[in-house]
C-alpha positions as CSV (number, residue, x, y, z in Angstrom):
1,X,19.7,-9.6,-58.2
2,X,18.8,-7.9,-61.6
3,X,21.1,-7.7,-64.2
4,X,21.5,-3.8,-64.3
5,X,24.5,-2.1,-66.5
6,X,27.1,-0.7,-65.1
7,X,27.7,3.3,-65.2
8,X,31.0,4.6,-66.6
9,X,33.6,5.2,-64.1
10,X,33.7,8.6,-65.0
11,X,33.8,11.8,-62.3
12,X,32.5,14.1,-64.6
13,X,31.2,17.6,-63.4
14,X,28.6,16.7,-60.7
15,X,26.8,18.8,-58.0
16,X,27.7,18.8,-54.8
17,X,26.1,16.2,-52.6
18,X,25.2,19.3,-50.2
19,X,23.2,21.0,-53.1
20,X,22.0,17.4,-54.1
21,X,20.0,17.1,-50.8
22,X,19.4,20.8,-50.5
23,X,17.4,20.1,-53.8
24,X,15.5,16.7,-52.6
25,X,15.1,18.7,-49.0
26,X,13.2,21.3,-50.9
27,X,11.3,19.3,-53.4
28,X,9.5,17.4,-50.3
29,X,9.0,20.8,-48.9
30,X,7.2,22.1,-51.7
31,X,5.3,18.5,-51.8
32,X,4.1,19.0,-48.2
33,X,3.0,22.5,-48.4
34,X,0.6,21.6,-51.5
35,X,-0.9,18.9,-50.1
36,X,-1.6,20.7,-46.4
37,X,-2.5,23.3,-48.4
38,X,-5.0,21.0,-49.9
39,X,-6.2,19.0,-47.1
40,X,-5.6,22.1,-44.4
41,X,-3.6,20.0,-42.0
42,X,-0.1,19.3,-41.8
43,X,1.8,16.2,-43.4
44,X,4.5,14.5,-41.9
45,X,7.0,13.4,-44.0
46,X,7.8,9.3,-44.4
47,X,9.7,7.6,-41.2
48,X,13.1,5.8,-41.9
49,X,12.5,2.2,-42.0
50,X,15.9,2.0,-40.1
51,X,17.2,4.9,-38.1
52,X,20.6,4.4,-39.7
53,X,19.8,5.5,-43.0
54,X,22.3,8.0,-44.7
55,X,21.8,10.1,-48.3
56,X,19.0,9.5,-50.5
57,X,17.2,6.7,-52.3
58,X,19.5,4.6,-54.1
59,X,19.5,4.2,-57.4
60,X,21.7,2.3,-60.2
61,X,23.9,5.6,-60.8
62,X,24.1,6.3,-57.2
63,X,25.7,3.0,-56.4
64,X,27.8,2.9,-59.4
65,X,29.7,6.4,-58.9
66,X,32.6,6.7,-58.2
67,X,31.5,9.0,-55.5
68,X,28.6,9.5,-53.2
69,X,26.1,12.2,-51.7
70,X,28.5,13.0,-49.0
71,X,31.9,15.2,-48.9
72,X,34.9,13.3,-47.8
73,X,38.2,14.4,-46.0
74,X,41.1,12.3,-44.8
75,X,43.0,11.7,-41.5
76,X,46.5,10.1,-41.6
77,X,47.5,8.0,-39.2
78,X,51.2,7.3,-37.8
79,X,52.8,3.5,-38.0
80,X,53.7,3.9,-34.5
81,X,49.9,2.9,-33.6
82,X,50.0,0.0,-31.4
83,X,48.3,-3.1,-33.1
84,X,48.7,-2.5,-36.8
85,X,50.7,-0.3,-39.0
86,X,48.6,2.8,-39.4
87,X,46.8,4.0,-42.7
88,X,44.7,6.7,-43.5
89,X,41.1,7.4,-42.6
90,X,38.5,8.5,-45.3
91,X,35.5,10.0,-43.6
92,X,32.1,12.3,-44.4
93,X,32.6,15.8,-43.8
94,X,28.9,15.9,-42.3
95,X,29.7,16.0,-38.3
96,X,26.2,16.2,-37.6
97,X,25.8,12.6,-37.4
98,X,27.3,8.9,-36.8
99,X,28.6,6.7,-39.9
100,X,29.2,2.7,-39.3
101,X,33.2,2.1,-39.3
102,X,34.6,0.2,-42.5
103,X,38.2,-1.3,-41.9
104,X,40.2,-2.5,-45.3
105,X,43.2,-4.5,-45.2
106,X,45.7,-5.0,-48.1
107,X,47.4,-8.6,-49.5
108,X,50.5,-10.2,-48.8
109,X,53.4,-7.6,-49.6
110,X,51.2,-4.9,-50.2
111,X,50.3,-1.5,-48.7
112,X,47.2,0.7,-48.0
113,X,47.5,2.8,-51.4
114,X,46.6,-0.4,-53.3
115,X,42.8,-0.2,-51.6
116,X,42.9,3.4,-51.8
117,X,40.3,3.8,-54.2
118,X,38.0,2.4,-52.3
119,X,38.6,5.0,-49.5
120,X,36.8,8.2,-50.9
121,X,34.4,6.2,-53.0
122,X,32.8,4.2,-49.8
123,X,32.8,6.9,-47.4
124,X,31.0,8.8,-50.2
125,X,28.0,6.9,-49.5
126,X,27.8,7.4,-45.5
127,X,30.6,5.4,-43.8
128,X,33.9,6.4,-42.1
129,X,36.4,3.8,-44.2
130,X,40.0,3.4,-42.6
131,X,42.6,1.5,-44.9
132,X,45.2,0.0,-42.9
133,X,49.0,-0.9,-43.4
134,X,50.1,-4.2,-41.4
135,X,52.5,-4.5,-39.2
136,X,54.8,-6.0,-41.9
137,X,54.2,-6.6,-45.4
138,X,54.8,-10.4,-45.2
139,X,51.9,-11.0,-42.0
140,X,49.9,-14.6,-41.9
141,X,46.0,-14.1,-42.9
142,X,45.6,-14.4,-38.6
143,X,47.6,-11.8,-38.1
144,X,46.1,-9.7,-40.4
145,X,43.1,-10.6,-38.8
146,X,44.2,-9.1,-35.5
147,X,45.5,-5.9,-37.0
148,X,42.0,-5.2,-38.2
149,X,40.3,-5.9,-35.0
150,X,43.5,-3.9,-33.6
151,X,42.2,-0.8,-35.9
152,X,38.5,-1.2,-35.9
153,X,39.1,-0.7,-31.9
154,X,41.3,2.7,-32.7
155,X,39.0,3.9,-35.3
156,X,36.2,3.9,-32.8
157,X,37.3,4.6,-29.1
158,X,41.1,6.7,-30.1
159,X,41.1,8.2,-33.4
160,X,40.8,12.0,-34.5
161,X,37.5,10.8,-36.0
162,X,36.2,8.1,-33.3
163,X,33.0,11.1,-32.7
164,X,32.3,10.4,-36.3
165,X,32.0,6.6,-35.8
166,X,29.3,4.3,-33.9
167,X,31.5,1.1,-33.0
168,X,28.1,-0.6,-32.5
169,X,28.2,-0.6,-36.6
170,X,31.6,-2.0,-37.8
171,X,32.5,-4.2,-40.9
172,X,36.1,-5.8,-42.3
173,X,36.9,-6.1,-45.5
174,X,40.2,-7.3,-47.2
175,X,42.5,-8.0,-50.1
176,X,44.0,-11.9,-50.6
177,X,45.6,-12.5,-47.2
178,X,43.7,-9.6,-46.0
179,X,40.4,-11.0,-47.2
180,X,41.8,-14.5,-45.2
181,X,42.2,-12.2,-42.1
182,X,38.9,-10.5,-42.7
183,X,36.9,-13.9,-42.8
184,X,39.5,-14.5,-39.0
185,X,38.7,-11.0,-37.7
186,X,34.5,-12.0,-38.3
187,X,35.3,-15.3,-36.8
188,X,36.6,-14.1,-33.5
189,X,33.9,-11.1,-33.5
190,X,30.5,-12.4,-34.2
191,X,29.1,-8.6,-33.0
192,X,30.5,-7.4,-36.3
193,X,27.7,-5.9,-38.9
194,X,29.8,-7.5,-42.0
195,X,32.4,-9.1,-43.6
196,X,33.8,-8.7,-47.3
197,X,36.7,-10.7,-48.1
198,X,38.3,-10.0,-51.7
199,X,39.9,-12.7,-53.8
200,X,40.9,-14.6,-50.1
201,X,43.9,-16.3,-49.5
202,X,43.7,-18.8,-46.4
203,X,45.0,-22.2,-45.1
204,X,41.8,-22.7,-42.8
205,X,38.8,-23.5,-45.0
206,X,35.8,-24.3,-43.0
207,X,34.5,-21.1,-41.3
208,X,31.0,-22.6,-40.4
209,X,31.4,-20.6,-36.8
210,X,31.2,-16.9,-38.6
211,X,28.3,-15.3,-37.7
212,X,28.8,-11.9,-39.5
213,X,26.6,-11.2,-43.0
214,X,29.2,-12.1,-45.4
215,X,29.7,-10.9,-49.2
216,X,33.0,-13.1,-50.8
217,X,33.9,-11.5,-53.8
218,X,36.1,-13.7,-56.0
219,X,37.5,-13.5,-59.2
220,X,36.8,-16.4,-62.0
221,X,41.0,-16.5,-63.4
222,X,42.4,-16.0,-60.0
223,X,46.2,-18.2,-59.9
224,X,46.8,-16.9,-56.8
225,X,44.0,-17.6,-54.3
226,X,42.4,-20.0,-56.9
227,X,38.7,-19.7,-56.5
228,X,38.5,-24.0,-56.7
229,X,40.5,-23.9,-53.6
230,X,39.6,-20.6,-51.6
231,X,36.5,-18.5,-52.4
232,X,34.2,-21.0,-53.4
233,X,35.4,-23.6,-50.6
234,X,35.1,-20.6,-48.1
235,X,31.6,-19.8,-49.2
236,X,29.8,-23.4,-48.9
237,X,31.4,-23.8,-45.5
238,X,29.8,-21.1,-44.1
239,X,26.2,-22.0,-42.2
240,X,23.4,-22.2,-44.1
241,X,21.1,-19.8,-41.9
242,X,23.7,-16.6,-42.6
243,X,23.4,-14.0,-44.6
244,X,26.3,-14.4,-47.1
245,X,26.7,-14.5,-51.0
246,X,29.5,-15.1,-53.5
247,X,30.3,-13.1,-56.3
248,X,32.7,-14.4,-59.0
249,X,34.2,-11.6,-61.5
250,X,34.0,-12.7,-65.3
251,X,37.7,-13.2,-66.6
252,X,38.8,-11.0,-63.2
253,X,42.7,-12.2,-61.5
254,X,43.6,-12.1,-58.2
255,X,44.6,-8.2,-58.2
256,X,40.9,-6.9,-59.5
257,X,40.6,-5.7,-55.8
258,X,43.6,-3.6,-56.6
259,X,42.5,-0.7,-58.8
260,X,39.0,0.9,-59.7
261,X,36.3,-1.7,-60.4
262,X,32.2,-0.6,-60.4
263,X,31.3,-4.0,-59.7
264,X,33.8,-4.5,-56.7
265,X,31.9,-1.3,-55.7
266,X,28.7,-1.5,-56.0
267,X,28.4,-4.9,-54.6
268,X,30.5,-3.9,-51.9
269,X,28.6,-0.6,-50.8
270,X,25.3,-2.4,-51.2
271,X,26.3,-4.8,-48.7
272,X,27.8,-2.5,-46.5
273,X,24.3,-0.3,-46.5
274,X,21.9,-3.4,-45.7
275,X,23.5,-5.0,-43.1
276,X,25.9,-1.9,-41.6
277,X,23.1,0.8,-42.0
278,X,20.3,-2.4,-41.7
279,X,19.5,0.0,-45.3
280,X,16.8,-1.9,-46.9
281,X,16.2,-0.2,-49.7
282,X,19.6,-1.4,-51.4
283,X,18.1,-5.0,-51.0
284,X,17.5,-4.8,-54.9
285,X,21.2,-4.4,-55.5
286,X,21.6,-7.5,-53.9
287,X,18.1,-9.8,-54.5
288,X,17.6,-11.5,-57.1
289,X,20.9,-12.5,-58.2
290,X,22.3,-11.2,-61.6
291,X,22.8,-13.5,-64.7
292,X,26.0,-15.4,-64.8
293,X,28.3,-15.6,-68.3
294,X,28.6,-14.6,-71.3
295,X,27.8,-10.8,-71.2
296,X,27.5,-10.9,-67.8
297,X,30.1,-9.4,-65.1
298,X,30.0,-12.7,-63.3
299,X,30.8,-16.2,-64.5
300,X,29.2,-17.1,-60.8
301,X,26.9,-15.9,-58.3
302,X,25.4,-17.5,-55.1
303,X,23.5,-15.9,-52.1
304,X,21.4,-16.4,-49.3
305,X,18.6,-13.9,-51.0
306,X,15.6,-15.4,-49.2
307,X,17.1,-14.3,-45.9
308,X,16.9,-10.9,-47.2
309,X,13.2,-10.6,-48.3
């Protein structure tokens, strides 16, 4: 992955993502008209390398933002829910299409609001993001685990939403004890499209048997879920033919997951594009890796990036 800067997390005054594609819709338009009118035939415009594809080109600004091409609304959703402990569903506006189904879980004693930010922010770029409460705030990495697969199963076949959402496109992600219950959840179901466990907390550290892409975000002074003893250990047990990485925040603690980040983000998004949307065009967010250190983001970085070209 290049080393590209990170944008400002600023919202500043933007254009809507409707008037955004309005505008690229109409600069192709005028692109194909001069050039039939040149050749006097008609031109069809360039096929999709994946039929999941949703919003624009990327770019480094476009993955950065803190919000994407698409209009977002919210559904709430009781704690009487059978499985898990309900949450709030962030989703495009745009009903004239499918988005793959992103499931977030907090940490030990925490609640949805402290991965709220990622809710508006993902779904921006194409996906319908549910962030879940647990059952209680003191639930085992497993049964976090279960609560995720609990929801991914409501987001997709009984929520207000579920018309929204192609369950044949689902990913977990996860804070600490939620990011342990995110690697369980991909354990027990290999058909998901990816995994993205944040600053993981587990007992069980060999998960050689996941066969979901897998992005382990980590952060370099973590005293809680120590990277020595989680993330990294997590990582290298995983099998050598899947597609996973490692990314290791510069100077980051255990809570980084919990507010705001652009790296957390962007990483996160990009992964979520190429292997949920099968997007290839954010492969260069992803391949080759960035530079690790000083003035770097990341004191470490490790991925499978050969799988990906």
């Amino acid at each position: 992955m290049r080393n590209y800067p990170l944008a400002p997390e600023t919202d500043g005054a933007r254009r809507s993502p409707r008037s955004r594609v309005s505008r690229i819709a109409a600069r192709a338009a005028l692109t194909l008209t001069l050039v039939a009118g040149v050749t006097g035939g008609v031109v069809a415009p360039a096929q999709a390398a994946s039929p999941y594809e949703r919003g624009p080109a990327p770019t480094e600004s476009s993955v950065t933002a803190t919000r994407g091409y698409f209009d977002t609304d919210t559904e709430s959703v009781s704690s009487w829910v059978s499985g898990f402990g309900g949450g709030t569903i962030f989703y495009p506006s745009d009903s004239s299409q499918t988005f793959g189904g992103v499931v977030i879980a907090p940490g030990y004693t925490a609640s949805s609001s402290t991965m709220e930010w990622m809710g508006h922010r993902i779904a921006s770029q194409g996906f319908v993001v549910f962030t879940i409460d647990t059952n209680t705030r003191y639930d085992q990495p497993d049964s976090r685990g279960r609560q995720l697969e609990a929801a991914l199963d409501y987001l997709a076949d009984d929520s207000d939403v579920s018309d929204l959402v192609d369950g044949d496109r689902m990913a977990v992600m996860g804070h600490s004890m939620g990011g342990g219950g995110t690697l369980a959840a991909a354990e027990d179901r290999p058909e998901l499209r990816a995994a993205i466990p944040l600053t993981p907390w587990h007992t069980q550290k060999n998960w050689d048997d996941v066969q979901v892409p897998t992005m382990i975000i980590g952060a370099e002074n973590d005293s809680v879920a120590s990277v020595r003893s989680h993330s990294i250990p997590f990582y290298e047990s995983l099998d050598d033919n899947l597609e996973s990485a490692y990314v290791e925040l510069e100077g980051a603690s255990h809570f980084a997951p919990n507010m705001s980040n652009t790296a957390i983000a962007k990483y996160s998004i990009s992964w979520l594009k190429r292997f949920v949307d099968e997007d290839e065009r954010y492969e260069q967010f992803l391949c080759p890796p960035p530079s690790t250190g000083l003035f770097s983001d990341f004191s470490d970085y490790r991925d499978t990036c050969p799988h990906l070209t």
